[in-house]
C-alpha positions as CSV (number, residue, x, y, z in Angstrom):
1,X,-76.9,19.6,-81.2
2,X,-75.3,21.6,-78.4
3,X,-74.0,19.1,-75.4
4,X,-74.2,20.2,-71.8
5,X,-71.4,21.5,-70.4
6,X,-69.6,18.7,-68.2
7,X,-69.8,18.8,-64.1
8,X,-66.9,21.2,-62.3
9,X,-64.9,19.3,-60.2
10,X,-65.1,20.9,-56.9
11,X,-61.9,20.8,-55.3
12,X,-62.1,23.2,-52.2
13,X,-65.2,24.6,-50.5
14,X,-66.4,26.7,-47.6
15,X,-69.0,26.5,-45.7
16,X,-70.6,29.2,-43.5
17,X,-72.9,28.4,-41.0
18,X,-73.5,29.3,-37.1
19,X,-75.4,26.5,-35.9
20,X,-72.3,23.3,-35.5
21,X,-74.2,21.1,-36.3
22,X,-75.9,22.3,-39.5
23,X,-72.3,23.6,-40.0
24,X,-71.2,19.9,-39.7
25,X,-73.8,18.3,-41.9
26,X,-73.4,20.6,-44.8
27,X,-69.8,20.1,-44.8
28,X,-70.5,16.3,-45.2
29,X,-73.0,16.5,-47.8
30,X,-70.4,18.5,-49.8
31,X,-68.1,15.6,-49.2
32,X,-70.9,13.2,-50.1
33,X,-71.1,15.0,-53.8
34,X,-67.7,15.3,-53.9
35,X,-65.2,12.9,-52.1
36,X,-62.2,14.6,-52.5
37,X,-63.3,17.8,-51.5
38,X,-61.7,19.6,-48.5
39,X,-63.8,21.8,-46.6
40,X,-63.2,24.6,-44.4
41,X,-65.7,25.6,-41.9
42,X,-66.9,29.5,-40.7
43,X,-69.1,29.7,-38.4
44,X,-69.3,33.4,-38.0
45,X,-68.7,36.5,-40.7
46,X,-65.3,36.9,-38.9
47,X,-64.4,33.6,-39.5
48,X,-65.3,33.8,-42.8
49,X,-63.8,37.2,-44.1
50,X,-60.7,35.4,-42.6
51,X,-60.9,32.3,-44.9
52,X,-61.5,34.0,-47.8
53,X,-58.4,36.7,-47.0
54,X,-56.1,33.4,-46.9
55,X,-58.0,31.1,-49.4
56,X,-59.7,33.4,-51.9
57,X,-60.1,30.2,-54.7
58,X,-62.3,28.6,-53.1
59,X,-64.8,26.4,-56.0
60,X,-67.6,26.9,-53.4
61,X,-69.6,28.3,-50.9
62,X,-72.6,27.7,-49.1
63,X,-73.5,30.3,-46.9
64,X,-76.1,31.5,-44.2
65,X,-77.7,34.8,-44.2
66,X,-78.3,35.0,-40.8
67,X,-74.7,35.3,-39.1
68,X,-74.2,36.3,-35.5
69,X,-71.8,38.7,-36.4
70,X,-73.6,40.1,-39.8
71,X,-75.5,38.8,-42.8
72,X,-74.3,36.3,-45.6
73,X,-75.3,38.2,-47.9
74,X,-72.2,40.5,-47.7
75,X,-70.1,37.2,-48.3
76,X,-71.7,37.0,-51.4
77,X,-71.3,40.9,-52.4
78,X,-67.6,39.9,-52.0
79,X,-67.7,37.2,-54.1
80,X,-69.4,38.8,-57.4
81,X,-66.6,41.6,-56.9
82,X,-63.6,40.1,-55.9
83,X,-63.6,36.3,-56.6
84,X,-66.8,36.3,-59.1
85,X,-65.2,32.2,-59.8
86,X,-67.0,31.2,-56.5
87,X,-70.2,29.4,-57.1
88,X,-72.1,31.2,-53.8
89,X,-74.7,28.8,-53.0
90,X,-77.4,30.3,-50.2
91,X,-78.7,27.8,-46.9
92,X,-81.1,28.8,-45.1
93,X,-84.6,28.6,-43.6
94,X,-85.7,31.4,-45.7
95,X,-87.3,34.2,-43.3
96,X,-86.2,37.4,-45.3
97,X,-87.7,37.4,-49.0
98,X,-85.6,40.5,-49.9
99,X,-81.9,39.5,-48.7
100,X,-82.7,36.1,-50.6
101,X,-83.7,38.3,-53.6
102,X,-80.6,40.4,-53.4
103,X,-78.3,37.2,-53.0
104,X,-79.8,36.4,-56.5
105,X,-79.1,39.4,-58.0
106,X,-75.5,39.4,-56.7
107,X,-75.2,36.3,-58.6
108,X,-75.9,33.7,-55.7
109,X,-76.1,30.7,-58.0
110,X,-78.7,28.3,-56.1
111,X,-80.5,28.5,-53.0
112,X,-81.0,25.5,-51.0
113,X,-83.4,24.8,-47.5
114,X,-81.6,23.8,-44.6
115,X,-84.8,21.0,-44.1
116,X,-83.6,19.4,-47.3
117,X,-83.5,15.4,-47.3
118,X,-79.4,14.6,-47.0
119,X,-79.9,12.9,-51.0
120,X,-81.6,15.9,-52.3
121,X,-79.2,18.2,-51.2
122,X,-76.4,15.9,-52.9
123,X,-78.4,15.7,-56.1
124,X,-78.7,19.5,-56.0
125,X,-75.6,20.1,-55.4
126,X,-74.9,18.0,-58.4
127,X,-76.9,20.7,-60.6
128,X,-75.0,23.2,-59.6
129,X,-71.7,21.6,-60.6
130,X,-73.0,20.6,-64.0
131,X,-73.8,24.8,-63.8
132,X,-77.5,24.7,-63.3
133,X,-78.9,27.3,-60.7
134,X,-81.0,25.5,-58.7
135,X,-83.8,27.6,-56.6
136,X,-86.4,25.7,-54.6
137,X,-90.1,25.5,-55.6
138,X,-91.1,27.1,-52.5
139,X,-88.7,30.5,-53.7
140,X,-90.3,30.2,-57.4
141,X,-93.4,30.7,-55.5
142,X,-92.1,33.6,-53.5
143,X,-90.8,35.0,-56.5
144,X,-94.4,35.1,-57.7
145,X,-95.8,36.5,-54.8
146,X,-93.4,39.5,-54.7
147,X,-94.1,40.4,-58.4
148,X,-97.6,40.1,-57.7
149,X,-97.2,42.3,-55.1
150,X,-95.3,45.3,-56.7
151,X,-97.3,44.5,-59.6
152,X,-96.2,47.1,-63.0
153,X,-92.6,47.6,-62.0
154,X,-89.7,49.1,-64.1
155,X,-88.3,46.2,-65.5
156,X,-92.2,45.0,-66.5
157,X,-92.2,48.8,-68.7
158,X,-88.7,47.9,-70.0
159,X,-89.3,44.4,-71.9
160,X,-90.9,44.5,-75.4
161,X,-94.6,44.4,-75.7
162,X,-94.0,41.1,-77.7
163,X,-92.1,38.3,-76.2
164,X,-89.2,37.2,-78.8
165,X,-89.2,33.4,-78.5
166,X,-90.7,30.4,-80.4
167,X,-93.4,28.6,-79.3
168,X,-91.0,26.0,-78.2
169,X,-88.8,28.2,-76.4
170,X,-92.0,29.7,-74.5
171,X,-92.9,26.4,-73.5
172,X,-89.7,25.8,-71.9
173,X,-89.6,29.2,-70.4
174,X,-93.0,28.4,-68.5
175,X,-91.3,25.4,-67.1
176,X,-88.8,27.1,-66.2
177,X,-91.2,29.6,-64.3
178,X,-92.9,26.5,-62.7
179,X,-89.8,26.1,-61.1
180,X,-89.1,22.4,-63.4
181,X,-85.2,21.4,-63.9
182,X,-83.6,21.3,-67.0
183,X,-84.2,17.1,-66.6
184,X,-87.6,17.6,-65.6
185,X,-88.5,20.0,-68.8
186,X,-87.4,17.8,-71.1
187,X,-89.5,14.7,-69.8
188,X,-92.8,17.4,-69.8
189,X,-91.8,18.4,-73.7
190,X,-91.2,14.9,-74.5
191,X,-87.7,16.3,-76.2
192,X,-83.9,15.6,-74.8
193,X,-82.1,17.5,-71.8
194,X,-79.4,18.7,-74.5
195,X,-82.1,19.9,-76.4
196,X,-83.9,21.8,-73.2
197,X,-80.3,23.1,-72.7
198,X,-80.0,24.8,-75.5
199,X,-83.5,26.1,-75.6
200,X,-82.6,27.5,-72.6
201,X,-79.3,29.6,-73.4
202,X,-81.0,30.9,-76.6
203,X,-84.1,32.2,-74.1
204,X,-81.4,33.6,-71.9
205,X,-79.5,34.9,-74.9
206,X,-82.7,36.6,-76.5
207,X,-84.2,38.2,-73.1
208,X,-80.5,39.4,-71.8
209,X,-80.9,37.7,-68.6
210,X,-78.8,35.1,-66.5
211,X,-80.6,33.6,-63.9
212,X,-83.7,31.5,-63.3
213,X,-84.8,33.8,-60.6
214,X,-85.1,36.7,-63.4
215,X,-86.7,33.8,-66.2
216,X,-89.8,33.2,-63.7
217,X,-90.1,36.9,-63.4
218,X,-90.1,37.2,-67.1
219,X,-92.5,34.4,-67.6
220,X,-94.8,35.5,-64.7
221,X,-95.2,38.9,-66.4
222,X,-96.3,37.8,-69.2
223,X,-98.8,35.0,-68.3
224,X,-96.8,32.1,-68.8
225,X,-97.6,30.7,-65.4
């Protein structure tokens, strides 16, 4: 049976944020997850482009899209090209669907609200380290509405007619598209988190995808949820 992989240790991080004291509160939820973290703080794009000229190793980054100076999302465009070993992590309040959609695409690998209870951002934040991407219910459901919306698109036309999984494997994929964690599938299926784990590689593996954001879409277009 295929274990899960063991949590990163985050030893630096960056957090990007205008507003001090959401600034202030990320930075010591990050410290909460991880106590030896240190944490530098941005709190415009200048600031940031500045960190990441003089520390470009950061382990992570949570970042705001809405910037005084510029959007987030070009941190993260910066990351997946130059530093692609920085786990980009999106804060925000989520007003613009389609810069949060893009941030997933560039390979933003959780998206977390800024209204979050303090212990639910930790235990999130603890997904991400053990290399889950973590999206929000309330973005699964966006997700939804835009395909919905644009209804027959490209990639829709692309995928086979038949979907190549296992029964199994497309009952983890509509959890998956429900917007269920890897813990959460497992106590649904009545099987073990290392075995929802590898269900879910394999799905990943046999659709050529790589991020949950791209699995709801999958499993949305063809009536899994």
């Amino acid at each position: 049976m295929q274990q899960l992989e063991e949590s990163r240790v985050f030893k630096t991080a960056l957090v990007v944020e205008d507003i001090e004291s959401s600034n202030h509160w990320m930075s010591n939820r990050l410290r909460d997850t991880f106590p030896a973290i240190q944490v530098d703080q941005a709190f415009n794009l200048r600031q940031a482009c500045h960190f990441f000229k003089h520390t470009p190793a950061y382990d992570i980054a949570l970042i705001d899209l809405g910037l005084p100076d510029g959007n987030g999302l070009e941190l993260i465009e910066h990351c997946a090209r130059h530093c692609p070993q920085i786990l980009t992590v999106v804060v925000t309040i989520f007003e613009d669907d389609q810069h949060l959609f893009k941030a997933v695409q560039q390979g933003a690998q959780g998206y977390l609200l800024k209204d979050m209870e303090a212990e639910c951002f930790v235990q999130q934040l603890r997904q991400i380290a053990q290399g889950d991407a973590v999206l929000s219910p309330l973005f699964i459901k966006k997700i939804m509405q835009y395909m919905r919306h644009i209804g027959q698109s490209q990639t829709t036309k692309s995928l086979p007619i038949v979907l190549p999984l296992t029964r199994r494997e497309k009952e983890v994929l509509a959890c998956l598209g429900r917007g269920l964690q890897v813990n959460e599938t497992a106590a649904q299926l009545g099987i073990s988190v290392h075995t929802v784990a590898s269900y879910v590689k394999e799905i990943y593996r046999k659709l050529n995808i790589s991020s949950r954001a791209e699995a709801v879409m999958v499993a949305l277009q063809y009536g899994l949820i």
